[in-house]
Structure formats: structure tokens, C-alpha cells
N, C-alpha and C positions, 0 to 999 in steps of 0.2 A: 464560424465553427463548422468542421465539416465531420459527417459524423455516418458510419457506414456498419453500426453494429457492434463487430470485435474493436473499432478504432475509431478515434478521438482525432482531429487533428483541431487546436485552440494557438492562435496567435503564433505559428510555425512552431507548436510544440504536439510530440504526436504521445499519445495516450492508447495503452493496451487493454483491456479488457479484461478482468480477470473474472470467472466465472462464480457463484456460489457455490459452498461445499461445507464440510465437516471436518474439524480437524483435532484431535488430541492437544490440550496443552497441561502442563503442570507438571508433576509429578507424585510418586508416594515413596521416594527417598523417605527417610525420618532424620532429627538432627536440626536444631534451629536454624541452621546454613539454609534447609529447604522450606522452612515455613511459608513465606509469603509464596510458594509455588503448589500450593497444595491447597483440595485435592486435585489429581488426575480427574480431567474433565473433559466432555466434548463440547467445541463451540460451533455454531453455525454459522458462517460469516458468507454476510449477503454478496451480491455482485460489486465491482467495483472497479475503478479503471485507475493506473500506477505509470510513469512515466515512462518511456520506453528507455530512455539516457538519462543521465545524471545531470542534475538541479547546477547550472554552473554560474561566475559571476556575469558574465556572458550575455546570458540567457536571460538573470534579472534585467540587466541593462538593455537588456532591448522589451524588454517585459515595465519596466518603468524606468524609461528616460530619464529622468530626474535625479535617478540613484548614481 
């Protein structure tokens, strides 16, 4: 694993870095439509790394041979 901070690179798969931050979710629509989205809130979401391309079959197969 080769790993330089902002990047990931795990078994030729490269991984981005996404920083912590703050961000609004939910709503205060009204209307049972919006219930489970309620209330408008702030969440904190820690640091975390996201793939840089898309998850393909590909990718498994060379990620576990056997698939």
C-alpha cells in the first residue's frame, strides 16, 4: 500500500482523500413525504478516502481471482 497523505494507492486501486467538514442534511419541508428527512441538521463527517473511478467487474477480478 502506498500511501502519501491526500492518496491511497491499495492493490493498483488509487483512493482520494476527502477531508473533514460540516455539512447540512435533512430538511424542514412539512408533509409526510418529508418525515424521515427531518429535522435540518449539521453533521460532522470525519476524514475519509473514496475511490478515485468506478468499482467495475474488472477490478473485482483482479481483486479476488476466484470471482
Amino acid at each position: 500500500m502506498d500511501f502519501d497523505g491526500d492518496h491511497v494507492n491499495h492493490n493498483g486501486i488509487d483512493f482520494l482523500k476527502i477531508k473533514s467538514g460540516i455539512t447540512t442534511v435533512g430538511t424542514s419541508k412539512g408533509g409526510w413525504v418529508y418525515a424521515s428527512n427531518r429535522p435540518m441538521h449539521e453533521v460532522k463527517n470525519p476524514d475519509f478516502f473514496i475511490m478515485e473511478s468506478v468499482f467495475t467487474i474488472e477490478l473485482l477480478k483482479r481483486i479476488l481471482p476466484s470471482y
